[in-house]
KOLMAR-787655 format. One record per residue (C-alpha): residue in one letter; x, y, z. Coordinates in pm, 1 decimal. Last residue first. Example, Ala and Ser with C-alpha at 12.3 -4.5 7.8 and 13.67 -1.06 7.14 Angstrom:
BEGIN
["S"; [1367.0; -106.0; 714.0]] ["A"; [1230.0; -450.0; 780.0]] 
// end
This chain:
BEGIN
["X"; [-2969.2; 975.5; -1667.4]] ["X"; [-2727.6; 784.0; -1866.9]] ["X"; [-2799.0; 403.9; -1802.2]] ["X"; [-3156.7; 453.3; -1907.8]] ["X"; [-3433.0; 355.6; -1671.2]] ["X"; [-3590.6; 705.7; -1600.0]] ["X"; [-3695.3; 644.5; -1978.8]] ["X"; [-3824.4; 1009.0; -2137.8]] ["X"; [-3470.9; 1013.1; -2382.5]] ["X"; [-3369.3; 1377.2; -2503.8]] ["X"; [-3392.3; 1478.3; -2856.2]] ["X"; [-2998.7; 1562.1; -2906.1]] ["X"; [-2950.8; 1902.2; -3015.6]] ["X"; [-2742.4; 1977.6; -3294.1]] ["X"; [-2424.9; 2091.4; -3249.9]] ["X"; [-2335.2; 2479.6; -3275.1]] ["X"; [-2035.9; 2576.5; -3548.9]] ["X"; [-1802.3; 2709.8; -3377.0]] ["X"; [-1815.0; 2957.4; -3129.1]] ["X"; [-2089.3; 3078.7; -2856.1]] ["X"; [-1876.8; 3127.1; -2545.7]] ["X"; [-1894.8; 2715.9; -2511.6]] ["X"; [-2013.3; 2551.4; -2831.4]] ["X"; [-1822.7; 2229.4; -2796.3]] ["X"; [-1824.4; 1933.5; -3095.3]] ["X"; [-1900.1; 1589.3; -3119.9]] ["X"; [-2163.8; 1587.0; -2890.9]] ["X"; [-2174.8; 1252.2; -2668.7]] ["X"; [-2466.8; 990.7; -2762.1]] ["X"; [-2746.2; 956.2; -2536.7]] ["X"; [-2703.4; 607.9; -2362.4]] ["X"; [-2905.0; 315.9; -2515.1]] ["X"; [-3266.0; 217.6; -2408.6]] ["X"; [-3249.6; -54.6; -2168.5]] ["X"; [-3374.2; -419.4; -2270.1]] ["X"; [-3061.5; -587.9; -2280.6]] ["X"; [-2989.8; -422.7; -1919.7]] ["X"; [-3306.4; -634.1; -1790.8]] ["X"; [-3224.6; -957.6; -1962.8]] ["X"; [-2925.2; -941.7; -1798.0]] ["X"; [-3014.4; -912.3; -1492.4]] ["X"; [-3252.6; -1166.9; -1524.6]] ["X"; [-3003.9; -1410.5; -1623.3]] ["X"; [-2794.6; -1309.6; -1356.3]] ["X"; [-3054.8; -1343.0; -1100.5]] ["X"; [-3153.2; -1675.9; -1197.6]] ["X"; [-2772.4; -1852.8; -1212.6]] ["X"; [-2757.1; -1629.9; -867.6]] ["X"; [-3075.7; -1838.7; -731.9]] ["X"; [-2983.1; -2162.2; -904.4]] ["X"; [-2599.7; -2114.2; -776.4]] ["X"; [-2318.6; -2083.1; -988.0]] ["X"; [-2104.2; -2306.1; -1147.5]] ["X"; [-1751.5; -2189.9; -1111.1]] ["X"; [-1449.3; -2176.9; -1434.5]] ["X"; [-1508.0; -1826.1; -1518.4]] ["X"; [-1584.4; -1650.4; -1262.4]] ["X"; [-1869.4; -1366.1; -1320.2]] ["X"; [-1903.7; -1042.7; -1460.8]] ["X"; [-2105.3; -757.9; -1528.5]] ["X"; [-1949.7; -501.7; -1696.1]] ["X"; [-1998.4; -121.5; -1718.1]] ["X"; [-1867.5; 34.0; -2001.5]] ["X"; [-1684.6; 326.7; -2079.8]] ["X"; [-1738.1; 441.6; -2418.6]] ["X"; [-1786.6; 832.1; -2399.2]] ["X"; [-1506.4; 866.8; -2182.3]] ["X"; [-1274.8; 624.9; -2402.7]] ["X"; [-1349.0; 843.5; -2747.4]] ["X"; [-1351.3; 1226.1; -2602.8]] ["X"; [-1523.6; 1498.1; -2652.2]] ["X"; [-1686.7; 1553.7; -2252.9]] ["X"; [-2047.7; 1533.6; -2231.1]] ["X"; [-2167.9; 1808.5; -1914.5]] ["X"; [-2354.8; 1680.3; -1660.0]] ["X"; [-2510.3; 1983.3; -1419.8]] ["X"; [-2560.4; 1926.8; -1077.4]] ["X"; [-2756.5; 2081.5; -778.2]] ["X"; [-3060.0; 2095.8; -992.2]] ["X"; [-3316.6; 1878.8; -824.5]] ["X"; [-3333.0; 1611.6; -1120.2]] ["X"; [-2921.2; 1649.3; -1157.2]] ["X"; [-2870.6; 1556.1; -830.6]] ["X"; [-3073.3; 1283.2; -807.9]] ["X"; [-2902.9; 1113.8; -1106.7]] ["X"; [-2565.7; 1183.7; -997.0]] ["X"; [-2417.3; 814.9; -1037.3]] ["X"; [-2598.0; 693.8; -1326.5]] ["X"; [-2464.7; 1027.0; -1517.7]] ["X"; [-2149.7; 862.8; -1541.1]] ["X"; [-1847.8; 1064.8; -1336.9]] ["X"; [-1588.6; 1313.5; -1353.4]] ["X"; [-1613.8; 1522.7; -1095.6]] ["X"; [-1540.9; 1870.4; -1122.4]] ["X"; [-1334.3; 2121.7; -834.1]] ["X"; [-1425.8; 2422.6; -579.6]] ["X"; [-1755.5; 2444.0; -706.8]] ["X"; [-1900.7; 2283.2; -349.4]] ["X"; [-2149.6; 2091.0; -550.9]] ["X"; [-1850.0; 1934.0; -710.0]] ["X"; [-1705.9; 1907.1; -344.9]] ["X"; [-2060.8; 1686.0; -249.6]] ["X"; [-2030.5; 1460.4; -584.3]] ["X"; [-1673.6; 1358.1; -535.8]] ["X"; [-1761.0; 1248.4; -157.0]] ["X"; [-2012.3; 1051.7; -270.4]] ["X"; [-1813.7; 874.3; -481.7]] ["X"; [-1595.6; 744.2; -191.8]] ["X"; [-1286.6; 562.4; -240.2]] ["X"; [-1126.7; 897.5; -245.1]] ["X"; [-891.5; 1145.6; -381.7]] ["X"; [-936.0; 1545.1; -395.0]] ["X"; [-824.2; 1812.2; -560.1]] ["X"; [-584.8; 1686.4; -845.9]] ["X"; [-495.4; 1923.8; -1074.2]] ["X"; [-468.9; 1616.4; -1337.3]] ["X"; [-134.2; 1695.0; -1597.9]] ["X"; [-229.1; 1664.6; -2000.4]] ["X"; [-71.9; 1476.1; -2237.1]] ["X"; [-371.3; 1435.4; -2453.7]] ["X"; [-296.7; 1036.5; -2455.4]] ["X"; [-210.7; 1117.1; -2085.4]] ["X"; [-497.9; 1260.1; -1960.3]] ["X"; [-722.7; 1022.0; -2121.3]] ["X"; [-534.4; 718.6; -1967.5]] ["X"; [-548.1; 892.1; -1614.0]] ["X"; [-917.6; 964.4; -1678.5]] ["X"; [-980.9; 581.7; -1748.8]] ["X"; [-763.3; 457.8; -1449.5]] ["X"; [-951.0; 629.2; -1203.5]] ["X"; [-1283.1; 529.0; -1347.1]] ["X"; [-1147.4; 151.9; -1267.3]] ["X"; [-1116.6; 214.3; -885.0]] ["X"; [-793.4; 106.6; -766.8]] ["X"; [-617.0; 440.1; -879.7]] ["X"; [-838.1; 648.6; -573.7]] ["X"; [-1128.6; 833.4; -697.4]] ["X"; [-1110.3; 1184.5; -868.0]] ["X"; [-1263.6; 1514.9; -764.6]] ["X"; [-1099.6; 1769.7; -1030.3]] ["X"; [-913.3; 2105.5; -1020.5]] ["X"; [-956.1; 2300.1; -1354.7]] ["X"; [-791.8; 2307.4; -1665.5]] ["X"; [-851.4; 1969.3; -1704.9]] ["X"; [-1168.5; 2002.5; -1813.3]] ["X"; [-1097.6; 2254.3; -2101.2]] ["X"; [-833.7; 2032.4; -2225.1]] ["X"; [-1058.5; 1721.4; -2288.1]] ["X"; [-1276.6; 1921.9; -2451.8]] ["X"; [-1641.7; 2020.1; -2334.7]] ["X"; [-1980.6; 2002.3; -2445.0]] ["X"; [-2267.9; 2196.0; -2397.7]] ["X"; [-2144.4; 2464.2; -2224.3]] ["X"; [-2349.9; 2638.7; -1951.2]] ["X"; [-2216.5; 2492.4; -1621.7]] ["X"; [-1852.5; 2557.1; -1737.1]] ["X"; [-1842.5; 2849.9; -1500.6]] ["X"; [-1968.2; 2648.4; -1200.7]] ["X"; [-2265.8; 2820.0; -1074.4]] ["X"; [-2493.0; 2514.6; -1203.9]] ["X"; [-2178.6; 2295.7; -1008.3]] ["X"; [-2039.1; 2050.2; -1236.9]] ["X"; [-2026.1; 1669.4; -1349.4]] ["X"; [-1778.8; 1611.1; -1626.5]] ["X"; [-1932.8; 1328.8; -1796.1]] ["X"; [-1823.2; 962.8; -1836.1]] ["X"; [-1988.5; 677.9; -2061.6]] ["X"; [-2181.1; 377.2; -1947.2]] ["X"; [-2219.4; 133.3; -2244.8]] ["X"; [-2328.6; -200.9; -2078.4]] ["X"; [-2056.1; -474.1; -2109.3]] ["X"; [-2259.0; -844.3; -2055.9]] ["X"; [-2163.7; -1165.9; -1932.4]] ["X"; [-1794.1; -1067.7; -1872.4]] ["X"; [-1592.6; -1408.6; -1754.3]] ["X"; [-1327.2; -1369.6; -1531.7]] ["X"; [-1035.7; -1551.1; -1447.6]] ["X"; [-835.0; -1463.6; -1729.0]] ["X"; [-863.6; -1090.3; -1576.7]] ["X"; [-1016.3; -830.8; -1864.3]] ["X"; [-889.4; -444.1; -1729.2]] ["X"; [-1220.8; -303.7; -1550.6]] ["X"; [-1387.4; -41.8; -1700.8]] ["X"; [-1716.8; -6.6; -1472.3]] ["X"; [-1792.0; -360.4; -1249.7]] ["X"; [-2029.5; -545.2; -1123.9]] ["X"; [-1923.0; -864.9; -1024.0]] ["X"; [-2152.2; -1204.2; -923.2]] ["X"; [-2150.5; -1507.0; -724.5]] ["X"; [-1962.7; -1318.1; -404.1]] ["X"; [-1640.7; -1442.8; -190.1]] ["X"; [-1552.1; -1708.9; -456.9]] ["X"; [-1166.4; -1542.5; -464.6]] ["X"; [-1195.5; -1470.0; -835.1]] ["X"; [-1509.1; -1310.4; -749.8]] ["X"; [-1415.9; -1032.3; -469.6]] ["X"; [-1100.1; -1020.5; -628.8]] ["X"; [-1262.3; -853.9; -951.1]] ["X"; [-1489.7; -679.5; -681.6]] ["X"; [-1171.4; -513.2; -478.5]] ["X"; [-1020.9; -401.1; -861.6]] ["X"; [-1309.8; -230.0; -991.5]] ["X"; [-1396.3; -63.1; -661.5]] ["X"; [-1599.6; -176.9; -380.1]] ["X"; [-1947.1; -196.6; -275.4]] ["X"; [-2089.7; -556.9; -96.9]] ["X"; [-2438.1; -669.9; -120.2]] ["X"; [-2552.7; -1005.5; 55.3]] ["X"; [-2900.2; -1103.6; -123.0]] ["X"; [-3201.2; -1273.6; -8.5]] ["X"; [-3432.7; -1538.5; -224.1]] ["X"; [-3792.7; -1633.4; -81.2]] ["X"; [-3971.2; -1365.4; -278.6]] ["X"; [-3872.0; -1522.4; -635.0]] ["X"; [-4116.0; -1334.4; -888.2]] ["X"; [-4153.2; -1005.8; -760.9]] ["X"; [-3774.4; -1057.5; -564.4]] ["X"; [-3615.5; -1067.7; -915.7]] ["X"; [-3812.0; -731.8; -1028.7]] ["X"; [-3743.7; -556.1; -740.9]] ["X"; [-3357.1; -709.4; -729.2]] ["X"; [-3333.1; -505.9; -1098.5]] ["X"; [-3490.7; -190.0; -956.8]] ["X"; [-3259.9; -220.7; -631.9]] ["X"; [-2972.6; -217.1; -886.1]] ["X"; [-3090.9; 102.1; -1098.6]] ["X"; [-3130.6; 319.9; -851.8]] ["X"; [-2923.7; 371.1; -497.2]] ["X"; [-2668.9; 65.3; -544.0]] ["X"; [-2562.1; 140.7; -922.9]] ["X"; [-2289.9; 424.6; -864.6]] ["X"; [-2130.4; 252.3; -575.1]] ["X"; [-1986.3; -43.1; -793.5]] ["X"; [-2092.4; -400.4; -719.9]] ["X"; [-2024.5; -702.2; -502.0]] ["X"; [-2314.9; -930.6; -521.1]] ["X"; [-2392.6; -1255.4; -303.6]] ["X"; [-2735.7; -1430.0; -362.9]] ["X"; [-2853.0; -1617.9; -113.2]] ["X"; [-3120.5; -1906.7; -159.3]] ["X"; [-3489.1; -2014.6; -164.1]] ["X"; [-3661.2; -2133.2; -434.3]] ["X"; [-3899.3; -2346.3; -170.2]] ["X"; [-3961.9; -2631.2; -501.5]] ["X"; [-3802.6; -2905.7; -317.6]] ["X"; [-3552.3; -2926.8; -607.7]] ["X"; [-3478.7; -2590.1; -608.5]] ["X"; [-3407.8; -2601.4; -248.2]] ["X"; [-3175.8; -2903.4; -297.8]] ["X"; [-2999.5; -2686.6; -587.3]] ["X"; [-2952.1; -2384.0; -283.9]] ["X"; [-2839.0; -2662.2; -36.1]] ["X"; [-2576.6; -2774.7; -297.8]] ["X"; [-2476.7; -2384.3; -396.3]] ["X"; [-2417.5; -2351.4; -18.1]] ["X"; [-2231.8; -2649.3; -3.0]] ["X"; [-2007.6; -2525.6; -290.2]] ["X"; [-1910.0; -2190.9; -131.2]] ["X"; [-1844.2; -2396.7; 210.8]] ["X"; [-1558.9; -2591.3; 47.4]] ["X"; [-1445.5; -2332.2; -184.4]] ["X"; [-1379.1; -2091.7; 143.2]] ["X"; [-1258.1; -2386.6; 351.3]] ["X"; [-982.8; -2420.8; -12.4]] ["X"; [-866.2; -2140.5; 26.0]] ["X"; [-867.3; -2109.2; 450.0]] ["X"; [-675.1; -2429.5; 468.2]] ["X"; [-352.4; -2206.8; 222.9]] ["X"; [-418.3; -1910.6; 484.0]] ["X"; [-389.5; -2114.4; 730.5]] ["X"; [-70.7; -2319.7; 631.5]] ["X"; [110.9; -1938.8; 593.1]] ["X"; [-10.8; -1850.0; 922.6]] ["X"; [-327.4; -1676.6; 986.6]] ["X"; [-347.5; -1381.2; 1223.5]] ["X"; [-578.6; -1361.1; 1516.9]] ["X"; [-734.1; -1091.3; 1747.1]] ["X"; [-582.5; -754.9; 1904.9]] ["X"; [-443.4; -958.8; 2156.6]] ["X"; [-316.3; -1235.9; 1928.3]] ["X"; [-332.6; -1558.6; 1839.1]] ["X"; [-116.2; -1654.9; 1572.8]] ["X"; [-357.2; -1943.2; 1397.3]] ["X"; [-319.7; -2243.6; 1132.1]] ["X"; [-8.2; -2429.7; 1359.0]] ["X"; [119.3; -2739.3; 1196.8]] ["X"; [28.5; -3167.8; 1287.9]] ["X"; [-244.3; -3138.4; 1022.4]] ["X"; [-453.6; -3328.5; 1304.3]] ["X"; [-303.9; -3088.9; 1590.3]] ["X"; [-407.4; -2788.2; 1415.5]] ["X"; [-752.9; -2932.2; 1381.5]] ["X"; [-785.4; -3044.9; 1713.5]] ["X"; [-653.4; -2681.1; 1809.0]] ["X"; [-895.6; -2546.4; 1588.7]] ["X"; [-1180.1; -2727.3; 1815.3]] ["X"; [-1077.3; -2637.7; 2118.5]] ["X"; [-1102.5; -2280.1; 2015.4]] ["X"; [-1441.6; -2310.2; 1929.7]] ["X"; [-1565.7; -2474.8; 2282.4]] ["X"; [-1360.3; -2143.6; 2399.1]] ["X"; [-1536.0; -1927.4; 2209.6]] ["X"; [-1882.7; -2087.0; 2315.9]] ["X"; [-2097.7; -2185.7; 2046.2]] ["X"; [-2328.2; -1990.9; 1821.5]] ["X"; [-2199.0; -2037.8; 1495.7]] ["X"; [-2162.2; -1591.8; 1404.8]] ["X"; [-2110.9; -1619.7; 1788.7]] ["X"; [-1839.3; -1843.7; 1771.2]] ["X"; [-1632.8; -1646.1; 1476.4]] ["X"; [-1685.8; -1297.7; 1618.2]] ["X"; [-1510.8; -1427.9; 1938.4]] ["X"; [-1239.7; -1650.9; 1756.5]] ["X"; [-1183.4; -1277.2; 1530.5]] ["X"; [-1054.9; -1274.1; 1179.1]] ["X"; [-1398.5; -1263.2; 1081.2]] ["X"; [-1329.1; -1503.1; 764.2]] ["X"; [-1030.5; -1689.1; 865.6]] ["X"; [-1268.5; -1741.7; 1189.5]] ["X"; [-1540.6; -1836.9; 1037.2]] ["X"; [-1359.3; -2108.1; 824.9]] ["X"; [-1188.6; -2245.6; 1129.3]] ["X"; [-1506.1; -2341.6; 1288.3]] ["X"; [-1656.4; -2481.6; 981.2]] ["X"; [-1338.0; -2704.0; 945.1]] ["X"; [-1403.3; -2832.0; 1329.5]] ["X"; [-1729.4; -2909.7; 1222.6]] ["X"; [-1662.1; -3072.0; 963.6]] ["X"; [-1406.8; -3323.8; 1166.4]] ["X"; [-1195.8; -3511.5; 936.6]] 
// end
């Protein structure tokens, strides 16, 4: 069977495009074409619907482009063990990740990596929960970080790193000044929330229905970002791990306050990887330096047990606050 001809086909399941496909492999698109249509002819069934916006895979392309994917995956991670062998250490390293971990605390970790293995390059994807589970289960990416995913039999978790939830305010918001809150007293006001693929989504739905409590939704996105810039509106809260607003709360244009309740203060973040795939030297590496790294974090201040908003109730004691710009929670 023609490689070639496979490789061809694989770009193009993968681009979805026979332009973008021959100039990712520098050939001619019609030189490329050629070569599917070998392929389709070998296999004796169609694998493309070409189209004018581009091409579609038919049902015995999309069951080639499985097991092209595997194919290619385990080349890679046979050029990467030759590598290793020569002694160059070089390699790609495929992540898909969360949004809140991208601007801080992941570059720190690939700092680290990169100090001792210069040679190595990474391919960084952001998606929610659910789009990085795929992401791995599919072989697209090595390794998945992800924040209170549901378990997938798939998937192993390497390590679960306590990242709890805060309800992240406006310092003219009017619950700017408490020092905890309840439940209740969040939801009383309109909240920034991502979309229900997004694992954070599906915590503060299950906390607002154990209290059985209705969301006043104000916004939905896949974007974190945007949650962040309409809580510095004041117009709604985000609820969010202090990881993610950790600029904004140096500078003052956020406030993080702990919210009283048992799954928001012990989310996790997990980092996780498939369970029945050998990965790569260079993402076998990474992950165990990764993981080393996290290990070595100081834990997450713990939530107050009790609110003290308007000056009632007995007042909590203050928790001595951590000097690590490291930890998860800051």
């Amino acid at each position: 069977m023609n490689l070639s001809g496979l490789r061809y086909f694989h770009e193009v399941a993968e681009s979805g495009s026979i332009r973008q496909a021959a100039e990712r492999v520098h050939v001619a698109a019609s030189a490329l074409s050629r070569q599917i249509s070998k392929l389709e002819h070998e296999f004796d069934t169609p694998l493309l619907e070409r189209r004018r916006t581009g091409v579609v895979l038919t049902p015995a392309g999309r069951l080639l482009a499985q097991h092209t994917r595997t194919m290619f995956r385990d080349l890679q991670r046979l050029k990467s063990q030759f590598d290793d062998l020569r002694a160059l250490q070089r390699g790609e390293i495929m992540l898909s990740t969360i949004e809140g971990i991208v601007s801080d605390l992941l570059p720190e970790i690939m700092s680290g990596f990169l100090a001792q293995f210069p040679n190595i390059s990474f391919n960084v994807s952001i998606g929610s929960s659910n789009e990085i589970m795929e992401a791995v289960i599919s072989d697209h990416v090595d390794i998945g970080i992800t924040y209170n995913a549901k378990p997938r039999a798939e998937l192993d978790v390497a390590l679960a790193c306590p990242l709890p939830s805060y309800a992240i305010v406006a310092p003219f918001h009017e619950l700017a000044k408490a020092r905890s809150l309840s439940v209740s007293e969040v939801l009383k006001h309109k909240i920034a929330l991502p979309d229900p693929s997004f694992g954070l989504r599906r915590l503060v739905d299950a906390v607002a229905y154990r209290h059985g409590l209705e969301i006043g939704e104000l916004l939905r996105t896949n974007s974190f970002e945007m949650m962040k810039s309409v809580a510095r509106t004041g117009h709604a809260i985000a609820i969010l791990p202090k990881t993610l607003v950790r600029r904004e709360l140096a500078t003052g244009q956020l406030c993080a306050i702990p919210v009283n309740d048992h799954e928001l203060a012990n989310a996790q973040m997990q980092i996780c990887v498939h369970r029945n795939r050998t990965l790569s030297s260079a993402a076998r590496g990474f992950l165990e330096h990764t993981l080393a790294y996290m290990r070595a974090l100081p834990a997450p201040e713990p939530i107050l047990p009790a609110r003290s908003r308007g000056g009632r109730g007995r007042k909590p004691r203050a928790t001595k606050e951590r000097k690590s710009s490291r930890s998860l929670s800051r």
